[in-house]
C-alpha positions, 0 to 999 in steps of 0.5 A, a space after each residue: 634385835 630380838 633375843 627371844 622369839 615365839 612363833 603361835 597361830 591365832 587360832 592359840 590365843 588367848 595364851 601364855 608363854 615363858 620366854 628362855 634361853 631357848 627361844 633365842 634366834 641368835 645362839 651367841 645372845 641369851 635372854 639369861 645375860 641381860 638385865 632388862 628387855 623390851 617385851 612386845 607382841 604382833 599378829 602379823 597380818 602375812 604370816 611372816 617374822 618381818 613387821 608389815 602393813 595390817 599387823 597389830 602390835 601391843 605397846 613395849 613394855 621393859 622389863 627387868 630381868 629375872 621377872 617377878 611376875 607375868 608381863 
């Protein structure tokens, strides 16, 4: 389930984003409560949040949390 969720059109790449309590599409979890995360990218070929066919998606690297550096 993610914790945290950023939204960006392709014509944005290449880009940087900090991920944060914010970004949370449930309120009761926060990205600040845990101590690691798997972080993952995908360009969806459809537009859509749901995984699908054409999609490209970057491996998932964990990550302990606080980050000491960019992932």
């Amino acid at each position: 389930m993610p914790v945290a969720v950023e939204k960006h059109a392709l014509s944005e790449l290449p880009l940087t984003v900090t991920l944060d309590d914010g970004d949370s599409p449930m309120p009761t979890m926060k990205l600040s409560e845990l101590k690691q995360v798997e972080v993952s990218a995908r360009i969806s070929a459809n537009g859509q949040a749901m995984p699908g066919d054409g999609d490209i998606a970057s491996p998932a690297v964990r990550v302990a949390l606080p980050a000491k550096s960019p992932v």
